[in-house]
C-alpha positions in Angstrom: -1.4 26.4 9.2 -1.0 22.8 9.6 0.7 20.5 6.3 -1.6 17.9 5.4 -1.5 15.3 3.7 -4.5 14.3 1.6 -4.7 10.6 -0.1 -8.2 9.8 -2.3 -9.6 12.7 -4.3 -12.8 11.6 -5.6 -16.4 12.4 -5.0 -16.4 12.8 -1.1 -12.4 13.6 -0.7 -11.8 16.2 -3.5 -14.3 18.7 -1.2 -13.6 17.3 2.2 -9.8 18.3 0.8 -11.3 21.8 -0.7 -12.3 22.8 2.9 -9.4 22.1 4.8 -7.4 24.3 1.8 -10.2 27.0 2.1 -9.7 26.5 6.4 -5.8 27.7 5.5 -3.5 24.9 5.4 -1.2 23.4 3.4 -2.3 21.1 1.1 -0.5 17.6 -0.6 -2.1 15.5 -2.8 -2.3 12.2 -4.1 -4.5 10.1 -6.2 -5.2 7.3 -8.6 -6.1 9.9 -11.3 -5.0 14.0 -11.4 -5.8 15.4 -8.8 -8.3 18.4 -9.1 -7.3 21.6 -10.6 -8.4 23.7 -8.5 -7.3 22.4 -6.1 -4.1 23.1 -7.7 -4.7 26.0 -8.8 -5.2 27.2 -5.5 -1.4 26.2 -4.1 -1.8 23.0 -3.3 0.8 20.5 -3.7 0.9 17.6 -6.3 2.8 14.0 -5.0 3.7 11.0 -7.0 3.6 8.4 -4.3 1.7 7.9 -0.6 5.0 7.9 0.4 6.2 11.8 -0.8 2.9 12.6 1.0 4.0 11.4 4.5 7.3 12.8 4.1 5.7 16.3 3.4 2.9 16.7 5.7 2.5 16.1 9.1 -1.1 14.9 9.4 -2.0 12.3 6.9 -5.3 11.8 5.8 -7.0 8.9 3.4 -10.4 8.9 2.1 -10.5 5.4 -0.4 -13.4 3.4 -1.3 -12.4 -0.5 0.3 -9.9 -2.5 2.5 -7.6 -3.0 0.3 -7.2 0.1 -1.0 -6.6 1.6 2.5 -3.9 -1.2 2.9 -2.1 -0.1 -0.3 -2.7 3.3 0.2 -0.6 2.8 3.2 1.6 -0.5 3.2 2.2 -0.7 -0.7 5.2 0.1 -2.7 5.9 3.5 -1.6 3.0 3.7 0.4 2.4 6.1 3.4 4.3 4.0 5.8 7.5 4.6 4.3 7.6 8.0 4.6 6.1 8.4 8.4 8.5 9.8 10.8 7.8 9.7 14.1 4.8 12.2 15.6 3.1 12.1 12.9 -0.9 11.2 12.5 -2.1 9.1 9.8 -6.4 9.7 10.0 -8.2 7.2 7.7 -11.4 8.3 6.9 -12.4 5.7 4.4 -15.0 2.9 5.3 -13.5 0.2 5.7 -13.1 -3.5 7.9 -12.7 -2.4 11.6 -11.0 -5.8 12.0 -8.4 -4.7 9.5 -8.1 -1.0 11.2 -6.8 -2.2 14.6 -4.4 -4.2 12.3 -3.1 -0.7 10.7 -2.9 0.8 13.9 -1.0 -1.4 15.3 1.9 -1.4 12.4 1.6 2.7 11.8 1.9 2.8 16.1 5.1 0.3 15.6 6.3 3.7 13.4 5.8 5.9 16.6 2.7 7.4 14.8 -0.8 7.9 15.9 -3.5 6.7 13.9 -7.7 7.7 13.9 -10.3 5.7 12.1 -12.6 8.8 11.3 -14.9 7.5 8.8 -17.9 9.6 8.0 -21.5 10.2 7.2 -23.6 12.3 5.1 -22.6 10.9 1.2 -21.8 13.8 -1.2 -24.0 16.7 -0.2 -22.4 16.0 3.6 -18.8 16.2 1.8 -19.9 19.7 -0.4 -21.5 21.7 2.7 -18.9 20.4 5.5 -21.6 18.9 7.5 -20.0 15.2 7.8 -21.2 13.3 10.4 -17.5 12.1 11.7 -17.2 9.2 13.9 -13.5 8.5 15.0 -11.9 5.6 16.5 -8.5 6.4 18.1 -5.7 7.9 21.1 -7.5 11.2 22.6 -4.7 13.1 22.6 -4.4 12.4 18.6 -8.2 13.5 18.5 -7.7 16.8 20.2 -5.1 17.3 17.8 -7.2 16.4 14.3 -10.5 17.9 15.4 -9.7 21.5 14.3 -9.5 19.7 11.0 -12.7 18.0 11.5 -14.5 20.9 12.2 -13.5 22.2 8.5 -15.3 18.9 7.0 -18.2 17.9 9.3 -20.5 19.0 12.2 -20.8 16.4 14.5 -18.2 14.6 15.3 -17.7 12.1 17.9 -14.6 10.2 19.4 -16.6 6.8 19.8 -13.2 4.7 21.3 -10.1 3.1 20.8 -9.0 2.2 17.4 -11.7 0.1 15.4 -14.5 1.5 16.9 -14.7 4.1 14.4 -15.0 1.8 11.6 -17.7 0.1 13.8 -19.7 2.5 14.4 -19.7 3.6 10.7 -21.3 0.0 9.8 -24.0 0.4 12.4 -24.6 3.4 10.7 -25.0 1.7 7.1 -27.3 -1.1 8.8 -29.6 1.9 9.8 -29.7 3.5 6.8 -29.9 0.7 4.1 -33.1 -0.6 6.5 -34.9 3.0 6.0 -34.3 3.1 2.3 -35.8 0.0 2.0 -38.6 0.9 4.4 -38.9 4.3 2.3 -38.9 2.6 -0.9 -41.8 -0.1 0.3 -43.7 2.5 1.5 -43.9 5.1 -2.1 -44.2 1.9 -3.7 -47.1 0.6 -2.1 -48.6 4.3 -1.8 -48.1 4.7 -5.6 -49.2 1.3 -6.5 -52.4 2.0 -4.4 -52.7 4.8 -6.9 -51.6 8.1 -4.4 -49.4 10.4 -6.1 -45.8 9.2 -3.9 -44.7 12.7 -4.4 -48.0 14.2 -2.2 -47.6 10.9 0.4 -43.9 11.8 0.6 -44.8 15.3 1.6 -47.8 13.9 4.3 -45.3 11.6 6.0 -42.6 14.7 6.3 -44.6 16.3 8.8 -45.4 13.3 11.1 -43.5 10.6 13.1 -42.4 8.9 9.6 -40.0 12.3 8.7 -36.4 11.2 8.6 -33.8 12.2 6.1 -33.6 9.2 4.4 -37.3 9.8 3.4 -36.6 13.9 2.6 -33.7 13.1 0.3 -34.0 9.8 -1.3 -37.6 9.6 -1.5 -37.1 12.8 -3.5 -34.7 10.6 -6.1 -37.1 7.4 -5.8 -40.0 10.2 -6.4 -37.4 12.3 -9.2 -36.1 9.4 -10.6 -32.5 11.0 -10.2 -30.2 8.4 -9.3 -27.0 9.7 -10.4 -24.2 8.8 -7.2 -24.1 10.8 -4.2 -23.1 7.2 -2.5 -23.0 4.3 -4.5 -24.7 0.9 -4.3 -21.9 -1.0 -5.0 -20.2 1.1 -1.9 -23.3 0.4 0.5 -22.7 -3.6 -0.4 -19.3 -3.2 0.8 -20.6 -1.5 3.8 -23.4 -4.2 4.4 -21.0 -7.0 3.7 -18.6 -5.7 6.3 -21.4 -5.9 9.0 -22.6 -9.4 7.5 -18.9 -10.4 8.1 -19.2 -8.8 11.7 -21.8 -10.7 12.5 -20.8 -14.0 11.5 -17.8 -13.1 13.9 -19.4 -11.7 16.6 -22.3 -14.6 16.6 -25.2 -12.5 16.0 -27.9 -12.3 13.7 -29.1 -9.6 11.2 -31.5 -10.8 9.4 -33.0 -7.8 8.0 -29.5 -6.5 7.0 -29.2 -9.7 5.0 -32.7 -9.0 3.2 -31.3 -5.7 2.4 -27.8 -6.8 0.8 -29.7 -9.3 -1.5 -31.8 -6.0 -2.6 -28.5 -4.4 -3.5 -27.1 -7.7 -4.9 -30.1 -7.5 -7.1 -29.6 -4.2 -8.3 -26.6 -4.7 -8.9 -26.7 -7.5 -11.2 -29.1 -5.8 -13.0 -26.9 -2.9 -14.1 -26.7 -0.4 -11.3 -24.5 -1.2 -9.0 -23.1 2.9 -9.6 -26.4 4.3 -8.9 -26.9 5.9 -6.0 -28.2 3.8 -3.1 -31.5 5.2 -3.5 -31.7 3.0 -6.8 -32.5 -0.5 -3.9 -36.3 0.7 -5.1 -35.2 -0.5 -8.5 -35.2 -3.9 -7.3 -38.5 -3.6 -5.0 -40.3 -2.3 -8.4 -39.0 -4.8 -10.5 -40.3 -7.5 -8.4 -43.8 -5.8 -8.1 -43.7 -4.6 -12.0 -44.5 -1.3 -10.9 -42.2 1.7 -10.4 -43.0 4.5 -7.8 -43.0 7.5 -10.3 -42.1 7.7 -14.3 -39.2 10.0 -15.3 
């Protein structure tokens, strides 16, 4: 039974957390808000700071929406940092700047401390059945140590490189699937408009070289009209602006990821910026006046 330390409770951590307490261990918590009772209920531990967290557990995980949150989370008043000893493993498995993570590294490694970038893939149903797509940036000998846990939360998971290329890879991940729910959403919509029933055309273009699982589950919500958050939009702007940011850097160009974030940009200034990301055919219907199904 390992003592772990868990830092971000809400829609993707609270059952990421859930299986790691179900998987045996130890569990102590901390969050903005209470942390979930049954989570509670169930023996796990309740901290008042980042910092009684480290001091308790041995691995130290985070799961927070942004940058800066990660940054508190750690390096704030009574953050994570000030209770590390050394040995420990401090896993962030938050999206977040890669930049910035080779930063952290660096400062929790000063603290003779290992630290993974492990952030993941799969939104909320991925967090609920354990089958994360995990892509970790970090010392292999810290890796061998956390995938046990890993196993608990996803299926595949990959160590991708050093520190940094965790975060990386989870922003060419949010390139790829931004550009098929717009390509998803174009498609109903046009299919629809044309006057096909989307939900018929959605089921024809499962069984050919179209099928992908952006089509099965969030052409299902652009068909359902069900856009409550699994992942929301205002996330997946983060994520986009991270690799807009990226490219400026790096000196490359992504136009099409661009296209995309003004789609979200325009959602989001129309109200639903916490929809779920399947909500970008929102703005593709509003500028055609024509939505892909009624509710």
């Amino acid at each position: 039974m390992a003592k772990i330390g868990f830092i971000g409770l809400g829609i993707m951590g609270a059952p990421m957390a859930g299986h790691l307490q179900a998987g045996g261990h130890k569990l102590y918590l901390h969050d903005i808000k209470n942390p979930p009772f049954e989570l509670i209920e169930r023996g796990a531990t309740v901290c008042t700071t980042g910092e009684e967290v480290a001091k308790r557990a041995d691995i130290i995980i985070i799961m927070v929406p942004d940058t800066p949150h990660v940054e508190t989370a750690l390096f704030g008043e009574n953050g994570v940092a000030a209770g590390l000893e050394a040995g420990k493993i401090v896993v962030d498995m938050s999206s977040i700047s890669p930049i910035a993570t080779k930063d952290f590294a660096k400062k929790i490694n000063a603290l003779k401390c290992e630290y993974l970038d492990a952030p993941v893939s799969g939104g909320e149903v991925g967090a609920k059945a354990a089958s994360l797509t995990i892509m970790v940036g970090g010392p292999e000998t810290a890796f061998d140590k956390v995938k046990p846990l890993f196993e608990l939360m996803g299926k595949n998971i990959t160590l991708v490189g050093g520190n940094g290329d965790g975060q990386t890879t989870k922003v060419a991940n949010q390139i790829i699937v931004a550009l098929n729910i717009q390509a998803v959403a174009e498609a109903l919509l046009f299919a629809s408009k044309a006057g096909a029933d989307p939900a018929r055309v959605r089921q024809a273009l499962m069984g050919g070289f179209a099928a992908s699982r952006i089509l099965e589950v969030h052409g299902e919500r652009m068909v359902k009209r069900t856009f409550n958050p699994g992942f929301r939009i205002e996330l997946h702007q983060k994520d986009l602006n991270l690799a807009l940011q990226g490219a400026k850097a790096l000196g490359v160009s992504l136009p099409n990821t661009a296209a995309v974030q003004e789609l979200m940009n325009a959602c989001s200034a129309n109200g639903m910026r916490g929809l779920d990301h399947s909500a970008l055919c929102r703005a593709i219907e509003i500028m055609s006046n024509h939505e892909i199904a009624k509710a």
